[in-house]
C-alpha positions in Angstrom: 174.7 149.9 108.6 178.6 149.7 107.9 180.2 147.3 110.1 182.1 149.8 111.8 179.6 152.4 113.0 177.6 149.1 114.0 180.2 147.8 116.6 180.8 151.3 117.7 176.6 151.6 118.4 176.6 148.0 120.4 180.0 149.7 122.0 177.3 152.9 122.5 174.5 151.0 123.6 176.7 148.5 126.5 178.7 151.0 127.8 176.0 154.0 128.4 173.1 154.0 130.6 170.3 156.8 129.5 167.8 158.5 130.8 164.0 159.9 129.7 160.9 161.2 130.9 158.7 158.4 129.2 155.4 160.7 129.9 153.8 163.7 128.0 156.1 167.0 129.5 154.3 169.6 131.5 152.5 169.1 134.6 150.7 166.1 135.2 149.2 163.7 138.2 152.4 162.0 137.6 155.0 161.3 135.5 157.3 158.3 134.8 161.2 158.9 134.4 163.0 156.0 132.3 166.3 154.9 132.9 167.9 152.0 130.5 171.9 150.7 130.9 174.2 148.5 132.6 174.2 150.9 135.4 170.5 151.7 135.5 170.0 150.1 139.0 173.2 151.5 140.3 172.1 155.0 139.2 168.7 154.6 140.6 169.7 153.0 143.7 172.5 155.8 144.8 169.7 158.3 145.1 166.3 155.8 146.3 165.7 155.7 149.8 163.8 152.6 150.4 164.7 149.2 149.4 168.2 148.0 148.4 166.9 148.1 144.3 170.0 145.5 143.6 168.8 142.7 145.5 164.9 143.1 143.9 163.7 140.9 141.8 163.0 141.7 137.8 159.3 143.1 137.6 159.0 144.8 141.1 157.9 147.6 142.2 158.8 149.3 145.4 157.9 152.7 147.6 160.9 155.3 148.7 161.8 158.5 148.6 164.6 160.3 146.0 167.4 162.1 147.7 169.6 164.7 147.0 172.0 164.9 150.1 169.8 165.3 152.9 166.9 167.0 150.4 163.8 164.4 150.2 163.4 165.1 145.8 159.8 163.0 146.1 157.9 160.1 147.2 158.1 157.6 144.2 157.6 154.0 143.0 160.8 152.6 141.5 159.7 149.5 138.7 162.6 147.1 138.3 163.5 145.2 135.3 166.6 143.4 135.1 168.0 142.4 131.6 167.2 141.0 129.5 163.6 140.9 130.9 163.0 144.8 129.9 162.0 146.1 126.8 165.6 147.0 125.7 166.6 144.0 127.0 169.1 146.0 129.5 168.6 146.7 133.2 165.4 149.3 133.3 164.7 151.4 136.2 161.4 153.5 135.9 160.6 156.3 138.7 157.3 157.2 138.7 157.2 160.7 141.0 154.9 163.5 140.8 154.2 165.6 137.8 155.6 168.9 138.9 158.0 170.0 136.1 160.2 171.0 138.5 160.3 167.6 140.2 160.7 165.7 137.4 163.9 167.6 136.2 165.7 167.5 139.5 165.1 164.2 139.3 166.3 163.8 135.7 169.8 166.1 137.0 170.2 164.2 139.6 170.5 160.6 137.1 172.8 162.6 134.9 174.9 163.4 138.0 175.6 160.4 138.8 176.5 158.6 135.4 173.4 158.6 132.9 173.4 160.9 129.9 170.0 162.1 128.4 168.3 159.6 125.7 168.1 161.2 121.9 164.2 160.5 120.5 163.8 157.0 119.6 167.0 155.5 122.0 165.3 153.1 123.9 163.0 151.8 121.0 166.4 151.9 119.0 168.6 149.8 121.6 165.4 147.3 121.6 166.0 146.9 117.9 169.9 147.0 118.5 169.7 144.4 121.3 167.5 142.0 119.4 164.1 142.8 121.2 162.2 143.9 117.9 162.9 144.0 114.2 163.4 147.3 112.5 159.2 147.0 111.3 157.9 146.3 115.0 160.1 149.2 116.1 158.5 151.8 113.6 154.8 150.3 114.3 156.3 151.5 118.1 155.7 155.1 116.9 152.7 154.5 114.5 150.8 152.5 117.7 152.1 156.0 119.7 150.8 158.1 117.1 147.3 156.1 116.5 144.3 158.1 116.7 141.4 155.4 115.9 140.6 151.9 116.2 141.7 150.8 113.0 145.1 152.3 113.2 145.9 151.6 116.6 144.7 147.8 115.6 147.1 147.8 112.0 149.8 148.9 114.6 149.2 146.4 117.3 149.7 143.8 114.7 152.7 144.9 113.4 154.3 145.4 116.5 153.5 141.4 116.9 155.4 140.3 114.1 152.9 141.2 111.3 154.0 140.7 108.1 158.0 140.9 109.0 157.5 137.0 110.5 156.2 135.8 107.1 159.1 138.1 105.0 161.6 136.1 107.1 160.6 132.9 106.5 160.5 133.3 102.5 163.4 135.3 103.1 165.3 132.4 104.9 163.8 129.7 102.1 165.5 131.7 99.4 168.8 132.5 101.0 168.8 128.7 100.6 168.6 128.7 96.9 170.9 131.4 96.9 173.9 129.7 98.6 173.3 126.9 96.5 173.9 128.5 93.6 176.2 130.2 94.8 177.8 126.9 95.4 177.2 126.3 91.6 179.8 129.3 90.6 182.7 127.2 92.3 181.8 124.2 90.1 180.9 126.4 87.2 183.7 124.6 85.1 181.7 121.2 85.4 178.3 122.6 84.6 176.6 121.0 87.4 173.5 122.8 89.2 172.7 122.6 92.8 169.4 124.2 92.7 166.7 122.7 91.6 165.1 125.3 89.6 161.6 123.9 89.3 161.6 124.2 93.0 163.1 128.3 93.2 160.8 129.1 90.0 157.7 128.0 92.5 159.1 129.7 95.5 159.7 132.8 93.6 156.4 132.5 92.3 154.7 132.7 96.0 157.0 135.5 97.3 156.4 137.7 94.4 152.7 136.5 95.2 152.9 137.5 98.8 155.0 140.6 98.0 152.2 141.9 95.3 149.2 141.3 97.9 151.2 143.6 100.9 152.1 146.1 97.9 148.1 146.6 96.7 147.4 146.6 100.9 149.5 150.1 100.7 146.3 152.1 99.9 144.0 150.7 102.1 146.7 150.8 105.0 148.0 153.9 104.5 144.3 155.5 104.7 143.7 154.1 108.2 147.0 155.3 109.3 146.4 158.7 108.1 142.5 158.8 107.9 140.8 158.9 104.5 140.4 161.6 102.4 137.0 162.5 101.6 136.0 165.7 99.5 132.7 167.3 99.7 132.0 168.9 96.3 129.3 170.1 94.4 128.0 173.4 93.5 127.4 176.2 95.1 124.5 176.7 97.7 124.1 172.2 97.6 124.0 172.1 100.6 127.8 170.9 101.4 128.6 172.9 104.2 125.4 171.8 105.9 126.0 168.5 105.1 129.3 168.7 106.8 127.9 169.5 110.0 125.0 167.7 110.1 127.6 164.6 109.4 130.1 166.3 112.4 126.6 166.7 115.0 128.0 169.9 114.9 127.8 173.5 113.5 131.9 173.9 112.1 130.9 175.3 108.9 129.1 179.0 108.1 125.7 177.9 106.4 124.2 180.8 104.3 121.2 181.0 101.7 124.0 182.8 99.8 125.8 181.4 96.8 129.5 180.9 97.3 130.0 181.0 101.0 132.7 178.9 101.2 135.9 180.1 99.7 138.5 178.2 100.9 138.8 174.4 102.1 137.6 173.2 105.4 138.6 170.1 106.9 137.3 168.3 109.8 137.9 164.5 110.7 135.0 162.3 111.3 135.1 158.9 113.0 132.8 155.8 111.1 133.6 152.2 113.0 137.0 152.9 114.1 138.1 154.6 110.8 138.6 158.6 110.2 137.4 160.6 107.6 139.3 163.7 106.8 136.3 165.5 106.1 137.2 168.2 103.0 134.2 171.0 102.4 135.2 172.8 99.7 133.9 175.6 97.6 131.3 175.5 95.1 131.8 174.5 90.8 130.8 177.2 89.1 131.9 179.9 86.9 134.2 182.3 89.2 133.4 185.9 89.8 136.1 187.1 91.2 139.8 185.9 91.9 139.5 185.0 95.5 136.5 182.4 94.3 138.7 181.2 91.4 141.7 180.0 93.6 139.0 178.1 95.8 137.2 176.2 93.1 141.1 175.8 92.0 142.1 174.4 95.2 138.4 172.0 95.0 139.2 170.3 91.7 143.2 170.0 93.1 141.6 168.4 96.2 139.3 165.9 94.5 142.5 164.9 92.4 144.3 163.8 95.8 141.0 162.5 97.5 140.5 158.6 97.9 136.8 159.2 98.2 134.2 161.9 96.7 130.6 163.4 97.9 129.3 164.8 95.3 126.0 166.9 96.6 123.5 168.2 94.4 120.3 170.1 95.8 117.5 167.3 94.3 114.9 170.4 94.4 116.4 172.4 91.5 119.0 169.9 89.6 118.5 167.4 87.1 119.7 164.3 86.2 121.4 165.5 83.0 123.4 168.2 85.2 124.2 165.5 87.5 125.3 163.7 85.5 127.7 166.4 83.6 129.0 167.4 86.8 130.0 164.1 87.7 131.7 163.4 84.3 134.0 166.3 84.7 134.6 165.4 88.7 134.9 161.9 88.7 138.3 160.2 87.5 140.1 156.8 87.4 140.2 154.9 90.8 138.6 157.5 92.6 134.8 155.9 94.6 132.5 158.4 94.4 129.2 158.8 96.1 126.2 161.0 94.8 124.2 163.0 97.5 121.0 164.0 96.9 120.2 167.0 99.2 117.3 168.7 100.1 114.6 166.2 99.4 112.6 167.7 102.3 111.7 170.2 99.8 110.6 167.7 96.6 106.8 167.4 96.2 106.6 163.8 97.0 109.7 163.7 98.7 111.4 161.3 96.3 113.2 161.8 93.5 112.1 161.5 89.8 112.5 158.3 88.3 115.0 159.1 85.2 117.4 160.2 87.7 119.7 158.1 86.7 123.9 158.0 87.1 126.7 156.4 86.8 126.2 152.4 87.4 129.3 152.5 90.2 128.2 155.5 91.8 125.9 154.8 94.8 123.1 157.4 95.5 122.1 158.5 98.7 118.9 160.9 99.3 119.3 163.0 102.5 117.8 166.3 103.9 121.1 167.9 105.4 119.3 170.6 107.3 116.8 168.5 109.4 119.3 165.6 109.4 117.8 163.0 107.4 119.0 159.6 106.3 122.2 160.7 107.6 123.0 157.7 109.4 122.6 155.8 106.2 125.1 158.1 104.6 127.6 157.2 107.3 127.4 154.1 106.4 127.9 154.1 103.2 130.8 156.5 103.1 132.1 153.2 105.3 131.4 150.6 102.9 132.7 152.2 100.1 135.7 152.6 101.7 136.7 149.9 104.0 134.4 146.9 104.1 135.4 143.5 102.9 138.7 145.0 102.8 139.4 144.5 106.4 139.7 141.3 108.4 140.9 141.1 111.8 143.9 139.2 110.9 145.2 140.8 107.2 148.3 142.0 107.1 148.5 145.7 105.8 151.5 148.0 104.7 151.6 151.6 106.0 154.9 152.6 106.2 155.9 154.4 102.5 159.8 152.6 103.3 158.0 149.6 103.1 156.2 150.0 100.0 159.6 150.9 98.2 161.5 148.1 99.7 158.9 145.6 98.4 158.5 147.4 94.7 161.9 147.3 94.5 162.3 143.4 95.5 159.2 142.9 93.4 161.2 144.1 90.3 164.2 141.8 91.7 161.8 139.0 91.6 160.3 139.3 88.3 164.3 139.7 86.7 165.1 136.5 89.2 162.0 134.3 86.7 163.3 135.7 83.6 166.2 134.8 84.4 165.3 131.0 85.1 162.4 131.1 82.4 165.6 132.1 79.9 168.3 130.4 81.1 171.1 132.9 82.1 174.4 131.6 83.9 174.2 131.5 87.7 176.4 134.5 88.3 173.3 136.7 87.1 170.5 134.6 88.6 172.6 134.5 92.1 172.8 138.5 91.8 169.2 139.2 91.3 168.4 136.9 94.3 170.7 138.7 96.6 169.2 142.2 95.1 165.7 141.1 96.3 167.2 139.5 99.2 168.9 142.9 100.3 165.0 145.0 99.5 163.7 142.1 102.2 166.0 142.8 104.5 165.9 146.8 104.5 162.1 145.8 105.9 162.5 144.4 109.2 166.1 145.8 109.7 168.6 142.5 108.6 170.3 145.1 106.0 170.7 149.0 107.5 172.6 151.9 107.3 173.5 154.6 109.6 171.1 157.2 107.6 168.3 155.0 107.8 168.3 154.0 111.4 169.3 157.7 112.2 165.9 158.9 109.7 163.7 156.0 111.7 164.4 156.6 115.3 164.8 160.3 115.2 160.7 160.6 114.4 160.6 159.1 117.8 159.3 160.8 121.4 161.9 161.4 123.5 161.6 158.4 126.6 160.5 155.7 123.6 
């Protein structure tokens, strides 16, 4: 953020008091209204009919009426929070009133009436960051803990919003901007070739940041998949059994099941909740040679999903395949990086209700037998979807990246990094070393908010809710 637009902001954020509905719109038991300035109090108190709000204490909570005039508005509770005890660290008013929509605007009026202006999405989150409550990575786990629809994400958000990784950035960060004024400090002696900074000492610390910074780069895929639910494509060909298996694994019946080849032409996606995590759930149409165009674009749009999936089912029916087809099939599905799991279906139909012993595939692909239509072993599957895909990957306390700004702020000082060790490994003056060092620590700071610009703050905050 330019210096300029930043003092006009703080000018913004001291001068204005604003005001939100903080609860879902539409109508509701109740719903709270959010007011957050230097005049927050005076605004709320001009128009409350109960206690004198500027001689409460911070963290009260107290029964009255709104007023128009002489027109009784509703019976509320006003919460006060005086600054910087709030979470913008300004005075904080919150009116919690009944959830008639027409309430709750005439309330909202009447606070612009008398001094406050409505709040853009994001304004309170963004004066917290302004006003020093949170750095720039707690305030975007804000809306990732708001948006959190599972355990696992809401838990990867929780943590963040703590301090997560942004505590252990700052300390590195703060180690190295050590370094970096000292040789800086070496560029005004450069004429006596003397050297400040011991460079045994940066060469290990740059050595544990790029350390640190690789381990929160590889978290990105794991992260990023329990922020936005893992994407897990059900393939195999037609009449396998997938869309059977899909509902058998949903409890319920989302998918058309037919004895008929090729039912399925286009994708279906339903999300599936294992141990806190979610499955996007992808049933696609069957592999095989198309007979018309509309089945062509689905088996098109099956091997285009499998390419973007971070987990494969591959279901064969185990009464009429063999191990040789399997074992083709998987071959052409089956690429770089991508976990698969092998599904035997329909083994309520084999003989001895096993299948044959050269069954045999790929050594990293597990193999699950199941009957999808009477629902067996199903729970096992379940499981081992899960442990392909998230155990021993997830500890209570690891720090994960899910944020895509993130992961191309820490690439980027990455490369700084490894130009900052050449650079000491082949001896270049200190002009050069001290200009890597600041360019990884600028990609640092773009994390938790130390360096900003107007377009970034403006791209964060306006994701936000309105009343966050």
């Amino acid at each position: 953020m330019s210096q300029y637009s930043y003092l006009n902001t703080q000018i913004s954020v001291k001068e204005e008091t604003i005001v939100a509905l903080a609860t879902p719109t539409g109508t509701g038991a109740i719903g709270v209204i959010r007011l957050s300035g230097p005049d927050a109090v005076v605004i709320a108190n001009s128009v409350f009919r109960g206690k004198d709000l500027a001689e409460q204490a911070s963290h009260t909570i107290h029964f009255g009426n709104i007023v128009d005039g002489d027109v009784v508005l509703d019976e509320v509770l006003a919460s006060v929070f005086i600054a910087p005890r709030s979470y913008t660290r300004e005075n904080v008013v919150e009116i919690s009133c009944h959830g008639s929509v027409y309430i709750i605007e005439s309330i909202i009026k009447l606070f612009i009436k008398q001094g406050a202006r409505s709040a853009k999405p994001g304004e309170f989150t963004m004066r917290a960051f302004i006003n020093g409550q949170l750095d720039l990575s707690q305030a975007e786990a804000v809306a990732d803990l708001i948006a959190s629809n599972s355990k696992a994400s809401q838990q990867v958000a929780m943590q963040q919003l703590r301090g997560g990784y942004s505590n252990q950035l700052q300390q590195l960060r703060e180690q190295l901007v050590t370094f970096a004024s000292l040789i800086e400090l070496e560029l005004d002696f450069s004429e006596e070739d003397v050297e400040f900074a011991n460079r045994i000492q940066l060469k290990q610390l740059i050595v544990d940041i790029s350390k640190m910074v690789s381990q929160l780069i590889q978290s990105f895929d794991l992260g990023n998949a329990i922020k936005h639910g893992v994407n897990t494509v059900i393939a195999g060909r037609p009449n396998a059994g997938k869309s059977t298996l899909l509902n058998a694994l949903l409890n319920e019946d989302r998918a058309i099941v037919s004895h008929i080849a090729g039912t399925t032409r286009d994708t279906i996606e339903e999300v599936l909740n294992i141990n806190g995590i979610n499955f996007r759930l992808i049933d696609t149409a069957g592999l095989r040679e198309a007979t018309d165009t509309i089945e062509a674009i689905g088996v098109q749009k099956t091997m285009e999903k499998i390419s973007q999936s971070a987990l494969l089912l591959y279901v064969f029916d185990a009464e009429t395949m063999t191990a040789a087809e399997v074992e083709r099939d998987m071959q052409s599905l089956i690429h770089p990086g991508l976990p698969a799991i092998a599904v035997a279906n329909k083994i309520d139909l084999l003989y001895n209700g096993a299948l044959a012993a050269d069954f045999q595939v790929f050594k990293d692909v597990k193999l699950i037998e199941v009957s999808a239509k009477q629902k067996q072993h199903i729970d096992d599957l379940k499981q081992t979807i899960y442990n392909h895909a998230i155990q021993g990957k997830l500890t209570s306390n690891e720090t994960l990246v899910t944020n895509i700004r993130h992961l191309e702020a820490l690439q980027k000082t990455e490369e700084a990094l490894i130009r900052v060790l050449n650079g000491i490994d082949n001896p270049i003056t200190s002009d050069f070393l001290a200009m890597d060092i600041k360019q990884a620590l600028h990609y640092l700071g773009e994390i938790t908010g130390t360096v900003t610009t107007d377009d970034l703050l403006d791209n964060i905050f306006s994701k936000f809710c309105i009343g966050k």
